[in-house]
N, C-alpha and C positions, 0 to 999 in steps of 0.2 A: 667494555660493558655496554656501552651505546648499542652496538651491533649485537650481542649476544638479547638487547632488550628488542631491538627491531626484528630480530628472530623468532624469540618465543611469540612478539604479537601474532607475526604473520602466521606459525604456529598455529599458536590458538583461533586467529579469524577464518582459516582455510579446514583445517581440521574440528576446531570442537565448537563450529556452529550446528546448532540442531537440521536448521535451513541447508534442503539442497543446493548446491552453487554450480552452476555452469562456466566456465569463460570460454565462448566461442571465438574464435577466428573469423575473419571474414576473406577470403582469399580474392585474389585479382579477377576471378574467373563470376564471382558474384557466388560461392556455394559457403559454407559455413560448417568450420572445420572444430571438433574437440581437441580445445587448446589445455586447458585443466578442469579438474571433477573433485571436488574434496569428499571427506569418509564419507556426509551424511546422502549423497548420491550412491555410494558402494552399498551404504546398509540397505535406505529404502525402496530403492532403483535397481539393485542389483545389476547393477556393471563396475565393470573396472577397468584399470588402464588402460587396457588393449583397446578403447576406443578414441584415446590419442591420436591427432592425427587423422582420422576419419570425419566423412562428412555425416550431417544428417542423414542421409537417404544410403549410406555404408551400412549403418546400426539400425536402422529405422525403420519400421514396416512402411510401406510405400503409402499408403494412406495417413498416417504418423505423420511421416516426415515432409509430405505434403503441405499438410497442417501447418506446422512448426517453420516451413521455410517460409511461407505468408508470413506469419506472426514477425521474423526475424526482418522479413523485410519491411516492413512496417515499422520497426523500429528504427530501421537507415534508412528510410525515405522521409519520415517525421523527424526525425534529430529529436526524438524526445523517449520517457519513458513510456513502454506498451504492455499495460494489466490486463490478463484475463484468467480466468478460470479453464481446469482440465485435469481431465480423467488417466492416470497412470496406476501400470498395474505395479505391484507390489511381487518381492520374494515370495511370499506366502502362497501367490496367487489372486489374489483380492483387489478388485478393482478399488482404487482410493482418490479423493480429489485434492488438486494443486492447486494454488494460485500462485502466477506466473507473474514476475516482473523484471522484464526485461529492459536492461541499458545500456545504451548504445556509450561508446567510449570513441572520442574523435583526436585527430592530431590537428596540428593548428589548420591547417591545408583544409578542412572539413569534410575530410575522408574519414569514414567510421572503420575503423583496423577491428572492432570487439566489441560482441555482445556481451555484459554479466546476468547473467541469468538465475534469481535466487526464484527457489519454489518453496513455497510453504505448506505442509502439508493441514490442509481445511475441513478435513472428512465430518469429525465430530461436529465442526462449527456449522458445518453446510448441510448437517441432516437438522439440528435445532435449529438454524437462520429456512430451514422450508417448513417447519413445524410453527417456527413461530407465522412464517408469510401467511400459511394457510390460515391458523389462528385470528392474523388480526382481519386478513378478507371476510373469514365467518364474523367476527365483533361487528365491522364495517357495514356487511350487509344486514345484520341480525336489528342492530341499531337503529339503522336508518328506515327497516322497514317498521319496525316498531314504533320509531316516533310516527311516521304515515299513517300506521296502523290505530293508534292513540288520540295522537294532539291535533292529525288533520282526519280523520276520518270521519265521508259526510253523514254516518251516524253517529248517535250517544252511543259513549263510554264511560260507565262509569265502575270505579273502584270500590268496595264495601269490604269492610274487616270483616272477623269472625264474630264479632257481636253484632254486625248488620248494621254500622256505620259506616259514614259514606267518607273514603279518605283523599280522593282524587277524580275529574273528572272534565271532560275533553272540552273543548268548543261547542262541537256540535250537539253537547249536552241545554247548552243554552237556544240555539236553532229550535232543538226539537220540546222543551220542556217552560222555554225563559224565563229560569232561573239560570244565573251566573254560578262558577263553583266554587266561588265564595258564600253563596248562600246556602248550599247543601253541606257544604264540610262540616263533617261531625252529629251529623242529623241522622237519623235511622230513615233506611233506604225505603219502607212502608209508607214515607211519607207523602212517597212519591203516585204511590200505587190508588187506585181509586180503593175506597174501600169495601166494596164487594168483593174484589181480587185479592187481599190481601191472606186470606188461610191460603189460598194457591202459591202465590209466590213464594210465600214462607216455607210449604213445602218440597218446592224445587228448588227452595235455596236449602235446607238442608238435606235433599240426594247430589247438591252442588257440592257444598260441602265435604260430603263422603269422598269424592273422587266420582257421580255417575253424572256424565254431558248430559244435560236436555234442552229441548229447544222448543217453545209455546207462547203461545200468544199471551196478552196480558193486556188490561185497560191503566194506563197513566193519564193523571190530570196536570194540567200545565201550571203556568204561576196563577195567569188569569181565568183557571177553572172549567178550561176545557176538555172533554175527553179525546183523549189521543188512544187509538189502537196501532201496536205495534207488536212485531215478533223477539223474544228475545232468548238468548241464551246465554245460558251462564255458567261458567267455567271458572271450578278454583284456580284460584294462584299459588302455586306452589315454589315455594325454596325452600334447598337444602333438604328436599325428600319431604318437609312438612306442607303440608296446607294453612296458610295464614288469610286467605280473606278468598273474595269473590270477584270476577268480573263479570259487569252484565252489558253484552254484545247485541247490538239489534239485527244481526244477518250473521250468517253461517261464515264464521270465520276460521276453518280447521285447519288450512294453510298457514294464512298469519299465527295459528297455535303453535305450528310445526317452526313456523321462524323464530316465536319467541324462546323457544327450550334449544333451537341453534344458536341465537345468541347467548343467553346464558350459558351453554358449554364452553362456547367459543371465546365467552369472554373471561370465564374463570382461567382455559388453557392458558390464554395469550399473560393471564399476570400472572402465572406461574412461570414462564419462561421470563417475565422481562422482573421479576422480583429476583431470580438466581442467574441471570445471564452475567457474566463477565464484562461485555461488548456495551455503548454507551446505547442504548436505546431513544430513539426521540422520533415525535411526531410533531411534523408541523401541518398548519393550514393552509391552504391555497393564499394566503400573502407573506409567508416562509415564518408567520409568527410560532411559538413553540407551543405545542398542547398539553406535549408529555414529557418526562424523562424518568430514566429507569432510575431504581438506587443504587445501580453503580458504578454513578456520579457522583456518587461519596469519596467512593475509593478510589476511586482513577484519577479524578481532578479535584479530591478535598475541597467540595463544594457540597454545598444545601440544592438538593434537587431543585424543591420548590421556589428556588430565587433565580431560576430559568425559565419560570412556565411566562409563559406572557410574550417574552420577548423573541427580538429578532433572533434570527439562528445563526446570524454573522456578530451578534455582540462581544466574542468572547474569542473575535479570532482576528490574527493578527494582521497589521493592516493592510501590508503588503501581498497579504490575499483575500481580503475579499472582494474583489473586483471578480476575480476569475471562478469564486465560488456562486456569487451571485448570479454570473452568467451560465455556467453551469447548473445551475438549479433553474431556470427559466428556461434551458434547452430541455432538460429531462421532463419539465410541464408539458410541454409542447411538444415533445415528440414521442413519450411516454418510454424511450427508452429507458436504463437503470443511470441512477448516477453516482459519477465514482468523480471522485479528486481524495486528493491529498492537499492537507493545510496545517496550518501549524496555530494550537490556540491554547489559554493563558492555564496553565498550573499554577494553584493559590503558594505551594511551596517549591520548584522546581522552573518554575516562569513558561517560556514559549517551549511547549513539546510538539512535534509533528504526529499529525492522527492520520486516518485514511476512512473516509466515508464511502460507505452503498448505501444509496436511496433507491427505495421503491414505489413510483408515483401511482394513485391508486385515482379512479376513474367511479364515478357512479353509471348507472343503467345507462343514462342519457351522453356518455362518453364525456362530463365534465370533468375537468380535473377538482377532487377535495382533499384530498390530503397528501403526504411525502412522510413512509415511513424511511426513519434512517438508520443505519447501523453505524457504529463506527467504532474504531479502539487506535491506543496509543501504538505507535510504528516508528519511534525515535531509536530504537534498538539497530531496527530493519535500516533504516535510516545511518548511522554510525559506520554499519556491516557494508553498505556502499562504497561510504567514503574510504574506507578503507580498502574494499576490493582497486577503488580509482586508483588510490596511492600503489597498491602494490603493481599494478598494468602498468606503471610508468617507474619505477623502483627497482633496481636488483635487490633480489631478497640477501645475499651473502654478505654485501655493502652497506647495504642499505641508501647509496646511490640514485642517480638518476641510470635508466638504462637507453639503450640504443634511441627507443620511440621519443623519450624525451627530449632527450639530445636533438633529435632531426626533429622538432618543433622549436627547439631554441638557434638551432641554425636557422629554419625559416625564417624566423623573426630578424635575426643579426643578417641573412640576403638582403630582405625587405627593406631596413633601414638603412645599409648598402645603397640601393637605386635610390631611397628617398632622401636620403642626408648628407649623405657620403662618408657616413660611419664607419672607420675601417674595422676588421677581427682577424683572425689567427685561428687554425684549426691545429693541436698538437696529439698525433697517436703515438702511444710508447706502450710499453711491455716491462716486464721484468729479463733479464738478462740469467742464463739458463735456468729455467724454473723448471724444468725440468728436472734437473739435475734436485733441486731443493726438495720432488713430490718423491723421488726416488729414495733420497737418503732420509729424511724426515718423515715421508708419510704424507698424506691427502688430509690431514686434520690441522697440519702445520701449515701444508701448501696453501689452503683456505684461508688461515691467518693468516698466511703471509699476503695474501692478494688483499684482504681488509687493510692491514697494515698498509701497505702501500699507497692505498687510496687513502687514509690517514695523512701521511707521509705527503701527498701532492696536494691534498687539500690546504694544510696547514700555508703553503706555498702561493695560492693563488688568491683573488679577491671575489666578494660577495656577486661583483655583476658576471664572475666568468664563469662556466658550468663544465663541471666533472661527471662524466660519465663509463659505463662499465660498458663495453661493446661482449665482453667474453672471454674469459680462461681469464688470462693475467694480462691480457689488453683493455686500453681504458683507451678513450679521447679526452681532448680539454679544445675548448671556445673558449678564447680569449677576447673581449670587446673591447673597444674603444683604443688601440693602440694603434700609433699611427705611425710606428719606426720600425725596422727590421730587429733594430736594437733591442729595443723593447720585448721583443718575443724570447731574442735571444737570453736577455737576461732573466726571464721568467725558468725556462729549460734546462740554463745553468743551474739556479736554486732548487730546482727538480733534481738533476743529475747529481748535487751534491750531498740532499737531504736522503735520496733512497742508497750511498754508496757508505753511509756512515754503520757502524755496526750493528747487526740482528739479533735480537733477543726473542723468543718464542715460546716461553714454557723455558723447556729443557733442553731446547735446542739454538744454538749460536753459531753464526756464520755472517759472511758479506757477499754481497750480491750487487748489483749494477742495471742501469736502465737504458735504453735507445729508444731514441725518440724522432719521429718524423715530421719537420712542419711544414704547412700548406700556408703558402702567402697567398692574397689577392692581385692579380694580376687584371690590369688597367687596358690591356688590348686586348686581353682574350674573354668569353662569355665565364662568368663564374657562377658554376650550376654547384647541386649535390654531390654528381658523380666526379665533376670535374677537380674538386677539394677533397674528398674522399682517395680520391687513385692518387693524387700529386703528393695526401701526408702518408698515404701507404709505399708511394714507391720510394720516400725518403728516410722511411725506419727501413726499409729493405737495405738503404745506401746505408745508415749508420750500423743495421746491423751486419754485413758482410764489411765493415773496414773495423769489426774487434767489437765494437758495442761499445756502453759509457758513456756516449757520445749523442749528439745530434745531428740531422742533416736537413738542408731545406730543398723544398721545392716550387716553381711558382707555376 
């Protein structure tokens, strides 16, 4: 049942992930070989099998594969994981975009044997994540010049409703008039006006009004009663298609007009994406404090938006990362490139989830850094899908076992402590005894159970520190550690030989069967390498099996 569970996983992780999956090979030669490809590669990739066994640059347009062999190597030069983005065509025809992350898979030796390669297809995400960039650039610029335009501009501005109340009005309103605008709020804007000029004003405030620009001179008196001549212009304020009051500009301002109706598009756009975006939206300030967050930080991390603005952007993340996120986000200030990490931070019901961030560090005129828009969503799935691909790289999927590559990482280790201890071990290869004969009369559905069984069968026999592994067909190895008598092996081999000769049960199928086995001592004059334990417990099952089988034989 065990094995029939580890089957459907691998199953289901290889076949009915959405995410494309690669696992490359990396061969002796440094080129990088398709080693497996599951469906969602066949569906939206359109290849198949036949590209087993080939390299990149076999399948690959040579520009392509170009590409991809950098990326791959990048990955075994760093020992680390390598994220980017990329363009692949589709069945259909249709250019669509990936995001690539790439993992290197090591044996102990710190040789990388395999790249896993999931790609996620980002098409939809990556035409709204450029709608939104463009969006919050317009808000950014639209904003900033506005306040310029407004609170520092070294002429008066001021603000007037539609009943010719004054409802806001700048600094240089106090330079040019001094009065404070605390003293004009709420006061009808004539008051300002000498009053000879006032049927004038009045009726260019209302062709302001209607919708028509004019721009004319006018006499204002100060606080202290002096006459000031100035040019102004006045231009309704319009939202939402109405006209709600007036601005009165002392200089031709039809630029900053044209800014101010890009910032309002710009900024209705950008909350229309980050009110329905899925992905965690957030902006912080040039000291990584938070400005913003979308609403859905509701639902992702059943939180109150509003109980993140203020704060740092590391308070919610786990501790053991934020060193390398903090430093991360100080590279991307500084070199303006994009920033990306993965971290892992606190779900109010669910606890530490792993997310993945894209920052966009954004620059004013004068190439300062002001803000860090960020993206980010939950990747604990993605994350899972990993660890699992690792388990299977080192797994027989039929056993559920350790395989070949495992094995020669836990012999390295049992060499190592060899030189450094003088830890002795045992290397046992055994077979089943005609299994052939079993795949013939029974079928390839019994002969598969019977090689599980088996490994059953020798597991039960051996201990926690010693390792079982599946080399191929109905050949296994066994590492035996810590034994430091011939005896010792020998009695291990016996309780093998007599556990696989008792009788078979398989379904509907019953028979008896037998093992030979070959073991490899450590020998104390001669070098004890891989090859040299490998050939010594092979040419010892060759001696047990040409004298009948059943049996064992040793070699040193």
């Amino acid at each position: 049942m065990i094995i029939q569970k580890e089957q459907f996983l691998n199953n289901v992780l290889l076949n009915g992930i959405q995410d494309m999956v690669y696992i490359m090979e990396v061969s002796k030669n440094g080129n990088f070989v398709y080693h497996f490809i599951n469906q969602a590669v066949k569906k939206f990739a359109g290849l198949t099998d036949d590209i087993i066994g080939k390299t990149l640059h076999d399948v690959l347009e040579k520009e392509k594969a170009n590409f991809l062999f950098e990326k791959y190597q990048e990955a075994v030069f760093t020992k680390d994981c390598v994220i980017y983005d990329d363009l692949y065509p589709s069945p259909l025809g249709e250019t669509r975009f990936g995001e690539n992350v790439l993992t290197p898979l090591f044996e102990e030796n710190n040789n990388c044997t395999h790249i896993v390669a999931v790609v996620k297809d980002i098409t939809e995400r990556r035409i709204a994540e450029d709608e939104a960039e463009q969006a919050r650039e317009m808000l950014l610029e639209g904003k900033q010049r506005y306040q310029s335009l407004f609170d520092y501009n070294l002429d008066a501005v001021i603000a007037i409703d539609q009943k010719g109340m004054i409802i806001a009005g700048n600094h240089s309103l106090e330079l040019v008039t001094g009065y404070k605008e605390e003293d004009l709020l709420g006061i009808h804007y004539t008051t300002l006006i000498m009053l000879e000029d006032v049927s004038k004003i009045e009726e260019y405030f209302d062709i302001a009004i209607n919708g028509i620009l004019e721009e004319f001179s006018i006499r204002m008196k100060s606080k202290d009663g002096k006459q000031i001549e100035i040019i102004i212009k006045l231009t309704p304020i319009i939202v939402n298609g109405e006209t709600v009051g007036i601005y009165a500009i002392c200089k031709d301002i039809t630029e900053q007009i044209k800014i101010q109706h890009k910032y309002t598009e710009s900024k209705n756009k950008f909350e229309i994406i980050a009110e329905n975006s899925g992905d965690l939206i957030t902006m912080l300030d040039q000291h990584g404090k938070i400005t913003y967050v979308s609403p859905s930080y509701r639902d992702v991390l059943h939180v109150d938006p509003i109980e993140y603005v203020g704060r740092d952007f590391y308070h919610n993340v786990h501790p053991d990362d934020i060193t390398a996120l903090i430093e991360s986000f100080e590279q991307s200030k500084s070199t303006g490139k994009a920033w990306v990490a993965q971290f892992r931070q606190k779900h109010q019901k669910m606890g530490w989830i792993w997310s993945e961030l894209r920052g966009s560090p954004v620059y004013n005129h004068e190439k300062v850094f002001k803000q860090m828009v960020v993206l980010s969503r939950d990747i604990s799935l993605r994350k899972n899908y990993e660890d699992k691909l690792k388990y299977f790289a080192y797994h027989d999927t039929l056993t559920g076992i350790p395989n070949r590559r495992y094995f020669n990482i836990k012999l390295k280790q049992a060499l190592d402590a060899y030189e450094s201890t003088g830890e002795k071990f045992a290397i046992i290869i055994m077979d089943l005894d005609h299994f052939k004969s079993i795949n013939d009369t029974f079928g390839h559905d019994i002969g598969d159970k019977a090689i599980s069984e088996f490994s059953l069968r020798v597991g039960k026999k051996i201990r926690s520190i010693d390792t079982l592994a599946r080399l191929g067909g109905d050949e296994f190895v066994l590492l035996l550690r810590g034994v430091e008598t011939k005896e010792q092996v020998i009695k291990v081999a016996d309780s093998i030989i007599d556990a696989v000769q008792e009788p078979w049960k398989i379904d509907d199928a019953k028979f008896v069967t037998t093992t030979s086995i070959g073991i490899s001592l450590l020998n104390k004059d001669k070098p004890n390498t891989f090859e040299s334990l490998y050939k010594n417990a092979d040419q010892a099952l060759y001696e047990a099996k040409n004298s009948g089988g059943n049996q064992y034989a040793i070699q040193m």
